[in-house]
C-alpha positions as CSV (number, residue, x, y, z in Angstrom):
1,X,-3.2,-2.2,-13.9
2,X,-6.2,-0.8,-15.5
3,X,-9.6,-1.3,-14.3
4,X,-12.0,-0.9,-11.2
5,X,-11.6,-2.9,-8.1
6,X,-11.3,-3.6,-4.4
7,X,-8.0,-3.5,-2.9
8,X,-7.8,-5.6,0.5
9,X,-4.7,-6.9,2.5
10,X,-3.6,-10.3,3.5
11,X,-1.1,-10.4,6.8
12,X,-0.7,-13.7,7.0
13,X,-4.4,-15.7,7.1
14,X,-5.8,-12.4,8.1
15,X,-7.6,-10.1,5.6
16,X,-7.8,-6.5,6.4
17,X,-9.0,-3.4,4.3
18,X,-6.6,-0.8,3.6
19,X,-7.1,2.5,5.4
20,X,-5.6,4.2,2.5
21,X,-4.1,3.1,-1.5
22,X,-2.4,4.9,-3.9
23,X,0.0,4.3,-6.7
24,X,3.3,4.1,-4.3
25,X,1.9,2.9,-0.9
26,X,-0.9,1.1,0.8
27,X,-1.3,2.1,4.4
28,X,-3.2,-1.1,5.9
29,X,-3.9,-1.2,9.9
30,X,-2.5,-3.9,11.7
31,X,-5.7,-5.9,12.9
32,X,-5.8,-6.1,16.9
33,X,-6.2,-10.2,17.2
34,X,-2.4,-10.6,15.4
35,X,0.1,-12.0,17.4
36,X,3.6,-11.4,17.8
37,X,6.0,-12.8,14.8
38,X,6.9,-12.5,11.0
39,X,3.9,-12.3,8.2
40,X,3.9,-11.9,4.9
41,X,1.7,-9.1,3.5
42,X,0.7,-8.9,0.2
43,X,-2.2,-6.7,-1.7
44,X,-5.1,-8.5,-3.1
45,X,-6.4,-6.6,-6.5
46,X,-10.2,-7.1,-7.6
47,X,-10.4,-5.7,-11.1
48,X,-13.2,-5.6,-13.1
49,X,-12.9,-5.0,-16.8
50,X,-15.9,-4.8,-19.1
51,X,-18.0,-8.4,-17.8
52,X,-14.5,-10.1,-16.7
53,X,-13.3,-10.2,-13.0
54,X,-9.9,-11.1,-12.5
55,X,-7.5,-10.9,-8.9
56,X,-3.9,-10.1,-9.1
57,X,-1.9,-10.5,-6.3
58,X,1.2,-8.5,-5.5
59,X,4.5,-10.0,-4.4
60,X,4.8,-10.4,-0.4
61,X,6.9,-8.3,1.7
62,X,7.8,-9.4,5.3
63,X,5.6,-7.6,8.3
64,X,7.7,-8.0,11.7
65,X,5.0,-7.3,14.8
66,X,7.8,-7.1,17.6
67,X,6.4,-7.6,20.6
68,X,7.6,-5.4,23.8
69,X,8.8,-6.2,27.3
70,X,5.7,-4.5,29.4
71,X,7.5,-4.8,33.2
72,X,9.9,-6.3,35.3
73,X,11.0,-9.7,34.4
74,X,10.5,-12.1,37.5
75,X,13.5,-14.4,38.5
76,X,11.0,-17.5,40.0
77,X,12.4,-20.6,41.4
78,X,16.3,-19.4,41.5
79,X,18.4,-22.1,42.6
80,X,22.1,-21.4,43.0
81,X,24.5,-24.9,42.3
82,X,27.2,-25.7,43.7
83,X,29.9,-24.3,41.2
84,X,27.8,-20.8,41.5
85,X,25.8,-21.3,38.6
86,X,22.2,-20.0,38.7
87,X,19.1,-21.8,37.5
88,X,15.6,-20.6,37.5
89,X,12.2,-19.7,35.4
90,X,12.1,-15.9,34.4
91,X,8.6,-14.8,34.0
92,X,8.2,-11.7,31.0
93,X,5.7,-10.0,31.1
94,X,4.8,-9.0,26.9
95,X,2.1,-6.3,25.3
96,X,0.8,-8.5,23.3
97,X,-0.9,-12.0,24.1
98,X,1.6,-14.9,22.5
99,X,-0.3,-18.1,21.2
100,X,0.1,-21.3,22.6
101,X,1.4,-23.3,19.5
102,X,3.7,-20.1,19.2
103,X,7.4,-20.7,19.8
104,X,9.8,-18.6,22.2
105,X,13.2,-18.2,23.0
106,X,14.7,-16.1,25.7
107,X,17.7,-14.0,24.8
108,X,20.2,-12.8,27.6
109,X,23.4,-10.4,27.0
110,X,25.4,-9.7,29.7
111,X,25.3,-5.8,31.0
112,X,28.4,-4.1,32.0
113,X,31.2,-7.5,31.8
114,X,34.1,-6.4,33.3
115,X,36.9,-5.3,30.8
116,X,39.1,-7.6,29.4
117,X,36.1,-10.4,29.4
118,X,34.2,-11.0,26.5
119,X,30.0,-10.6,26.9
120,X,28.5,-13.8,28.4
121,X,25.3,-14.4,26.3
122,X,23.0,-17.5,26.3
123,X,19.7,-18.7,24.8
124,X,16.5,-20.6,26.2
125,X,13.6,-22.2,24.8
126,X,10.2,-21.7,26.2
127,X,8.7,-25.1,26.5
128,X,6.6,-26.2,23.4
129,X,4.1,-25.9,23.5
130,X,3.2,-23.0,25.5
131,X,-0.2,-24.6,26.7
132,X,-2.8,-22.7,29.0
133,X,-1.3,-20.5,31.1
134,X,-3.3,-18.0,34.0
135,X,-1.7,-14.6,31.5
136,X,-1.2,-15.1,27.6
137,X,0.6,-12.5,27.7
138,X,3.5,-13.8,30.2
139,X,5.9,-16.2,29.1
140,X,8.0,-18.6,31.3
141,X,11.2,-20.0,30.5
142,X,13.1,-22.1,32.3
143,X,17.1,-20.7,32.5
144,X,20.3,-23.4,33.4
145,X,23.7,-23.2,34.9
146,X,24.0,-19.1,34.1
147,X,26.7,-17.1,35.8
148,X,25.3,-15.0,38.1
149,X,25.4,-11.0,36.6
150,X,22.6,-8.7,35.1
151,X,21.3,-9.5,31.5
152,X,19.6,-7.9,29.3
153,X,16.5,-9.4,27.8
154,X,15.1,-10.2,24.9
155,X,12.3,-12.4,23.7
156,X,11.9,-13.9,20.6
157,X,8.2,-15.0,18.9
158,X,8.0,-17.2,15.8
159,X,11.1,-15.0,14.3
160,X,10.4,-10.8,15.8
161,X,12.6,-9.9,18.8
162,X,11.4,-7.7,21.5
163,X,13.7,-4.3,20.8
164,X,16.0,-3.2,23.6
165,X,16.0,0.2,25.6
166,X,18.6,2.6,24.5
167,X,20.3,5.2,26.8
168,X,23.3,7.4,26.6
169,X,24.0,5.3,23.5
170,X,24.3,1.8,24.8
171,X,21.4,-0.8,25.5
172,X,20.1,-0.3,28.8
173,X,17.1,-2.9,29.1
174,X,15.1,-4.4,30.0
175,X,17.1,-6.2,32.5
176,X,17.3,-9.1,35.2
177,X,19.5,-9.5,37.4
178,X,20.6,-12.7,38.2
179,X,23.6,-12.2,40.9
180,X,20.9,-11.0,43.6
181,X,19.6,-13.3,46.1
């Protein structure tokens, strides 16, 4: 492309300036107000040439803003059935503030299974939608018939996991632990 212009960045329905272009890379900020999920991002040209001003818009690429586990995850309202199975609302606490038209899934793993069992693993749906809740940044979802062991955890926003902890080589959390009383 030949030509003066204005470079900006779309993430989604957000424009932001880039903090730096050049012919290989654009290194663009992520904007503080975007919440947790999957965006596309694509560079918006201005050109001018001679009395004509045209935009060209590069192709998208996927931006993934993960958000992150920020505490302990809270087991609330644990009821134990009578075959053993647990049921409750885990509370996790995120870094960033999740939308309330945003959709979220709860991801557990099981952490150590004995050997010789396969890894017990289930998935939850936040209630949709979220609504008003006291923190924006806590998410509540309701868990059913589980077998009581520690989990890892992982929560999902409109498509970007939260990343596990990694020590020794294996995944170490976060974690809940639902065997405890």
């Amino acid at each position: 492309l030949r030509g003066t212009g204005h470079v900006t960045a779309r993430l989604g329905d957000l424009t932001q300036e880039p903090a730096a272009v050049g012919d290989t890379q654009a290194v663009v900020p992520v904007p503080e107000p975007l919440p947790p999920g999957v965006y596309p991002v694509r560079l918006v040209y201005g050109l001018r040439d001679g009395d004509e001003h045209r935009v060209v818009e590069s192709n998208a690429v996927p931006f993934v803003r993960q958000p992150r586990i920020a505490g302990p995850v809270r087991v609330e309202s644990r009821v134990v059935t009578g075959g053993g199975l647990v049921s409750a609302t885990l509370a996790v606490p995120l870094d960033l503030p999740v939308g309330d038209e945003q959709r979220a899934r709860l991801l557990l793993d099981e952490l150590d299974p004995p050997a010789g069992r396969a890894t017990r693993s289930y998935q939850f749906t936040a209630p949709y939608p979220l609504g008003e809740r006291p923190d924006p940044k806590t998410v509540r979802v309701p868990v059913e018939r589980v077998q009581p062991a520690k989990y890892l955890v992982r929560v999902q926003v409109d498509g970007a996991q939260s990343p596990l902890d990694v020590a020794d080589g294996r995944f170490s959390g976060p974690a809940v632990d639902l065997a405890a009383s």
